[in-house]
Structure formats: structure tokens, C-alpha cells
Residue, then its C-alpha position, 0 to 999 in steps of 0.5 A: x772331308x765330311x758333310x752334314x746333308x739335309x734329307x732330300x728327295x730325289x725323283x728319277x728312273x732306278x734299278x737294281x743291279x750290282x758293280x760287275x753289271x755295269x752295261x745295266x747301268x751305262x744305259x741307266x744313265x744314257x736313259x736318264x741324259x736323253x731327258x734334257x734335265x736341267x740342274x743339278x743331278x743325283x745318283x743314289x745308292x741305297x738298300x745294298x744287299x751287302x758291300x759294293x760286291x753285292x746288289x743295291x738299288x741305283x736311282x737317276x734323278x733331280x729333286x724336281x718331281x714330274x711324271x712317271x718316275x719314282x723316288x728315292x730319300x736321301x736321309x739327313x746324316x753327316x757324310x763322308x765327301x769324295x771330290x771327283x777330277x770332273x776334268x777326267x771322262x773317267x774321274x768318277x769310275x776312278x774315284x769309285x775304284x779309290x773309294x773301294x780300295x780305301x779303309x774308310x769306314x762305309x755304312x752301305x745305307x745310302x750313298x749318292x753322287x752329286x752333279x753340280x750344275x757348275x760341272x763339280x762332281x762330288x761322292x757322299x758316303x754313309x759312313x760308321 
């Protein structure tokens, strides 16, 4: 399924790290949960040194601008959308690995999950 996202901002804590780290990010998002935020969550995938075997930037956020964090934009583009079993603690790391095995077409410039506040995840890729 694709999806036509209007750009948006995303203000939250980020780093740099790769898919083989993945301590680096657990505790990314641990950080970012003890924060008590409230709606909708994003994380957000962008200037990859590669594919998903290389770098890229991972930021943590929501579009409510506070303090002491950074940004990130989530360009306009029409996306591919993965749907996420939020049912399964493991539904987003298995929808990754499905994404990676697939033959979709990925753009690698800014990818990003989206967490509802109604508990739906879903996964837009930039795609060719």
C-alpha cells in the first residue's frame, strides 16, 4: 500500500548508529519512553550512508516542539506503508526483517515508523 505524507516536522533526541547496533538504539528509545510523551510517535530514518547494512541518523520524537532536542523533517513524497502486528512485542523488529528480505524498491532517504496514539504502528518507506 503507498501513502501521500505531507512534510512534517519531528522534534526529539536522535543518533547515529547502524542495524547491527542495536543496544544503541534500545536505549535511544528507553530514553526517549521515560518522557512521559503523549500522542503520537515517530521514529525517523534518514541520511543513510547506504542501505540498511550501513550508518544513518535514528531520531525519537513527536511534532510538539519543546526544549532541548533537535529536529528532523519528514519530506512530502508518496511512501510505501507496511502495517506492524502492534499485538506481537516483537511485530515491529519482524516487520523490519520482512522489509529487508523484500524486493521493494527503497529509496533509503528518509524512512520513518508511526505510532498512533490508538496503538497502530505503521512503517513508511521512501521508495524509487
Amino acid at each position: 500500500m503507498n501513502a501521500n505524507v505531507t512534510e512534517k516536522v519531528i522534534y526529539g533526541k536522535g543518533i547515529r548508529t547502524n542495524n547491527q547496533n542495536t543496544d544503541k538504539i534500545l536505549n535511544l528509545w528507553a530514553e526517549f519512553s521515560h518522557l512521559n510523551v503523549k500522542g503520537d510517535v515517530y521514529g525517523v530514518y534518514s541520511n543513510y550512508e547506504s542501505d540498511y547494512t550501513g550508518d544513518y541518523d535514528l531520531r525519537v520524537g513527536t511534532e510538539e516542539k519543546s526544549n532541548d532536542v533537535s529536529s528532523v523533517t519528514i519530506p512530502e513524497d508518496n511512501y510505501h506503508v507496511v502495517e506492524v502486528d502492534h499485538t506481537d512485542p516483537q511485530g515491529v523488529y519482524n516487520a523490519w526483517v520482512n522489509i529487508w528480505k523484500s524486493d521493494i524498491q527503497r529509496a533509503y532517504k528518509t524512512d520513518f515508523e508511526y505510532y498512533a496514539k490508538d496503538g497502530s504502528i505503521k512503517i513508511y518507506l521512501s521508495v524509487k
